[in-house]
C-alpha positions as CSV (number, residue, x, y, z in Angstrom):
1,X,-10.5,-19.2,10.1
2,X,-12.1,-18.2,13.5
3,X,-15.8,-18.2,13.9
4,X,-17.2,-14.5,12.8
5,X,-15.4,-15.3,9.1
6,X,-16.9,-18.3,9.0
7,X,-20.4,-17.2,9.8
8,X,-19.9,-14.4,7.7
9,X,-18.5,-16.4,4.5
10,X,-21.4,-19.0,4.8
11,X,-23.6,-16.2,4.4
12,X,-22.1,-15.0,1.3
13,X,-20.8,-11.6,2.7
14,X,-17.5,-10.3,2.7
15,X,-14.6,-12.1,4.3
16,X,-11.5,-10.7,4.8
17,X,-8.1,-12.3,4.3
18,X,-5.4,-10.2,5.4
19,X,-6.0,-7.0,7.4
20,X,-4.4,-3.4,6.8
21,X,-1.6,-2.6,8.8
22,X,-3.5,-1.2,12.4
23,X,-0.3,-0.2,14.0
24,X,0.5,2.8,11.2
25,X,-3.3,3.8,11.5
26,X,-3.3,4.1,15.1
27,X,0.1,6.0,15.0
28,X,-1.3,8.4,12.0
29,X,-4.2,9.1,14.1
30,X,-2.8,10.2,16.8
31,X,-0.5,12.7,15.0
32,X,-3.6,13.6,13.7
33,X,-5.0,14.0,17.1
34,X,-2.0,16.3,18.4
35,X,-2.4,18.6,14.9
36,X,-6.0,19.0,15.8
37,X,-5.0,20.2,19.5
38,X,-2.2,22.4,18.1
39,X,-5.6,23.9,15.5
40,X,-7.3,24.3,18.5
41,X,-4.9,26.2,20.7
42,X,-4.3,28.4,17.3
43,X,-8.0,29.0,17.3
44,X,-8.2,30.1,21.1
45,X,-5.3,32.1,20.6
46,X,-6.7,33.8,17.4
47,X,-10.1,34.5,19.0
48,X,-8.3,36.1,22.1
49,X,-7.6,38.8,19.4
50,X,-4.4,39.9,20.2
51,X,-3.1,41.4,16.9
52,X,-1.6,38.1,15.7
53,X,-4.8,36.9,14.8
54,X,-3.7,36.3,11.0
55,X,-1.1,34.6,11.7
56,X,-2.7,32.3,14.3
57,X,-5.3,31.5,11.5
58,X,-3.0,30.3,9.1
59,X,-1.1,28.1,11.3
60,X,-4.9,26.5,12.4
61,X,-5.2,26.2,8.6
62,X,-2.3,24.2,8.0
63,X,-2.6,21.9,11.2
64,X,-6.4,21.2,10.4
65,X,-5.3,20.3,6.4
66,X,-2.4,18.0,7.9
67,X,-4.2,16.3,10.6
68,X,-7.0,16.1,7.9
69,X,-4.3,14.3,5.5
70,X,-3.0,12.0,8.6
71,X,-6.4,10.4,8.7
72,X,-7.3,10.0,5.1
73,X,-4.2,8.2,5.1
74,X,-4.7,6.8,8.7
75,X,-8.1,5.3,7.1
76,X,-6.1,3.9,4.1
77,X,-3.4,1.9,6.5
78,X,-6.4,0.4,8.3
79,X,-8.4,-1.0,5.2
80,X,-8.1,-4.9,4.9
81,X,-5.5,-5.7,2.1
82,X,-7.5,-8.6,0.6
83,X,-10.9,-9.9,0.9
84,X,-12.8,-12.1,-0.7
85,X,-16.5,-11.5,-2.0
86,X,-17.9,-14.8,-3.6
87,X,-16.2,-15.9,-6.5
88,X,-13.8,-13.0,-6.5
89,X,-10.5,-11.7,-4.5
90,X,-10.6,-7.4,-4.1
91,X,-7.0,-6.5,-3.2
92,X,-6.0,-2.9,-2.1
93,X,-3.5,-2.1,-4.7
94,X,-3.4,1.7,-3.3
95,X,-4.8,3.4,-0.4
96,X,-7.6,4.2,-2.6
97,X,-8.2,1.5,-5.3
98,X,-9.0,-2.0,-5.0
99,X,-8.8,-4.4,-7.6
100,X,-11.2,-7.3,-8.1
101,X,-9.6,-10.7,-8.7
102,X,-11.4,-13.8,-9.7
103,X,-10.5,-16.5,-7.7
104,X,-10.4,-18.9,-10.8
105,X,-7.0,-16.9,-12.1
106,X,-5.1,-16.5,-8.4
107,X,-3.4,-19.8,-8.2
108,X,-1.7,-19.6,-5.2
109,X,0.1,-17.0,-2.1
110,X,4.0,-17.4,-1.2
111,X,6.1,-15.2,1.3
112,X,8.7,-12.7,-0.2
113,X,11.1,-10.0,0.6
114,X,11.9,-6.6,-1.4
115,X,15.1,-4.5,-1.1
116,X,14.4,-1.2,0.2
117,X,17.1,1.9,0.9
118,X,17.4,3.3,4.4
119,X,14.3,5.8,3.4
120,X,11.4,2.9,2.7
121,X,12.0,3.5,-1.3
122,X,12.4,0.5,-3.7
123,X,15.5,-0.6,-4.8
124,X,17.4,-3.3,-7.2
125,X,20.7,-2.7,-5.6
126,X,22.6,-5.4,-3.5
127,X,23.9,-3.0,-1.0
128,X,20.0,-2.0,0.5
129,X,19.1,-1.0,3.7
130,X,17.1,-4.0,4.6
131,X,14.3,-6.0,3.3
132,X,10.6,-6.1,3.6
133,X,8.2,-9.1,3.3
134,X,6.0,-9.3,1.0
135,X,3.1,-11.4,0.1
136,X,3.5,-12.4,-3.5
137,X,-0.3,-13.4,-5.4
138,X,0.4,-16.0,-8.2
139,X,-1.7,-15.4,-10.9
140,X,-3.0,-17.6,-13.8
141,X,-0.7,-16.9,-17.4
142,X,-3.7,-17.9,-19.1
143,X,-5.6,-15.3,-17.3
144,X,-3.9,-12.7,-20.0
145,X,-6.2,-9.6,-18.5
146,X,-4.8,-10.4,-15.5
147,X,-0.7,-10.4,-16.2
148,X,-0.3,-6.6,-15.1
149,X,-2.2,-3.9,-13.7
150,X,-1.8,-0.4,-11.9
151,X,-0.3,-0.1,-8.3
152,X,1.2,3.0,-6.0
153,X,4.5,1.1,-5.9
154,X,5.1,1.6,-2.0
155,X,1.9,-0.4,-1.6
156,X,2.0,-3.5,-4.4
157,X,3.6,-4.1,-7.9
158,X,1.9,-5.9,-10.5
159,X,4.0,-7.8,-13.3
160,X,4.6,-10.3,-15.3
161,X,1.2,-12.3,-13.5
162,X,2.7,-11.9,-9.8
163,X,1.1,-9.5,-7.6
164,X,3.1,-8.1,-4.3
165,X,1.7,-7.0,-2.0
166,X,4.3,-4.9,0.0
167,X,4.2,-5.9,4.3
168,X,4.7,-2.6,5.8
169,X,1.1,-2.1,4.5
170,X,-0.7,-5.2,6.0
171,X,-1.0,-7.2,9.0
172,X,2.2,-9.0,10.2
173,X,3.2,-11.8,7.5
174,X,4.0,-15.1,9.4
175,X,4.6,-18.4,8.0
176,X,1.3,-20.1,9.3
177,X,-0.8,-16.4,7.8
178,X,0.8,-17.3,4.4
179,X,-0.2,-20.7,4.8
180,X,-3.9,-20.0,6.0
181,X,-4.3,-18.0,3.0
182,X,-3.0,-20.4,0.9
183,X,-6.1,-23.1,2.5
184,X,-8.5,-20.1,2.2
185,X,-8.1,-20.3,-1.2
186,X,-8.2,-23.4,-2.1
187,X,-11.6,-24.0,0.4
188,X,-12.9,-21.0,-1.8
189,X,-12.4,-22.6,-5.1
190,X,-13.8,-25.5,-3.4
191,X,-17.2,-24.0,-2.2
192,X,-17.1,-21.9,-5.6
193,X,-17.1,-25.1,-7.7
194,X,-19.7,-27.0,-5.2
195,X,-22.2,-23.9,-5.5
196,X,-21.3,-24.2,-10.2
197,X,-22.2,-28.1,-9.9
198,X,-25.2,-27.5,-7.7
């Protein structure tokens, strides 16, 4: 954990655990960046009034509602996948819903993989594409409100008490990040327990 979460966790604030994926945000953006030039020079030319105006207008339309989509979902790659708030674990579960977690029912973090098809979707067949890691969230069976829940299936799935978080979404998933999560937690049960007893 490097210093700023520290200091920010001892002070009871947020502290996040796994960051959004930066790369697709900053890639997003800038497509979003070249749709607003492209509005602009559509705006110029439709100004300059030269009898095309109409058509120059709708073209700024749909470049400003696209580039206007690229960021919404620019913002949505960059938002931290998991942080913790005191006793409890939000995970982004969509691009626009978290999900709050108590820390009592996760019971632990272990690296996985998905099949996906040549196109990014989900698949059960043996003859996929390739595979992307995934960062599966054990959950308590006791915790029976907690055994499934709503996901956008690109981002996370949610069954059977095992929540996936899919890594296309999320900072890169090493070994040593699954394994500082995994000591996260258990230091936050820890310092959850300490601050019960006291």
């Amino acid at each position: 954990m490097n210093d700023t979460a520290t200091a920010v966790a001892s002070h009871g604030g947020p502290e996040v655990w796994l960051r959004g994926n930066v790369r697709i945000a900053m890639i997003l953006g800038a497509a979003a960046t070249l749709l607003d030039g492209g509005a602009l020079i559509a705006v110029l030319q439709a100004l300059r009034g030269d009898g095309e105006a109409v058509g120059w207008w709708i073209i700024t339309a749909i470049a400003a509602s696209a580039a206007s989509l690229l960021m919404l979902l620019a913002w949505a790659a960059a938002r931290p996948r998991l942080v913790r708030e005191g006793d409890r674990l939000l995970v982004q579960v969509s691009p626009l819903v978290r999900r709050e977690l108590p820390l009592a029912v996760v019971e632990c973090f272990f690296p996985g993989s998905n099949p996906v098809n040549a196109d990014g979707s989900p698949t059960c067949s043996e003859h996929a594409a390739f595979r992307v890691g995934t960062l599966v969230i054990r959950l308590a069976e006791r915790a029976v409100d907690y055994r499934a829940g709503d996901t956008f299936t690109p981002w996370a799935t949610w069954d059977d008490s095992y929540l996936v978080l899919d890594g296309r979404w999320c900072e890169p998933l090493s070994p040593q990040l699954v394994k500082e999560l995994g000591s996260r937690l258990v230091a936050a049960k820890r310092a959850v327990a300490a601050e019960a007893g006291a």
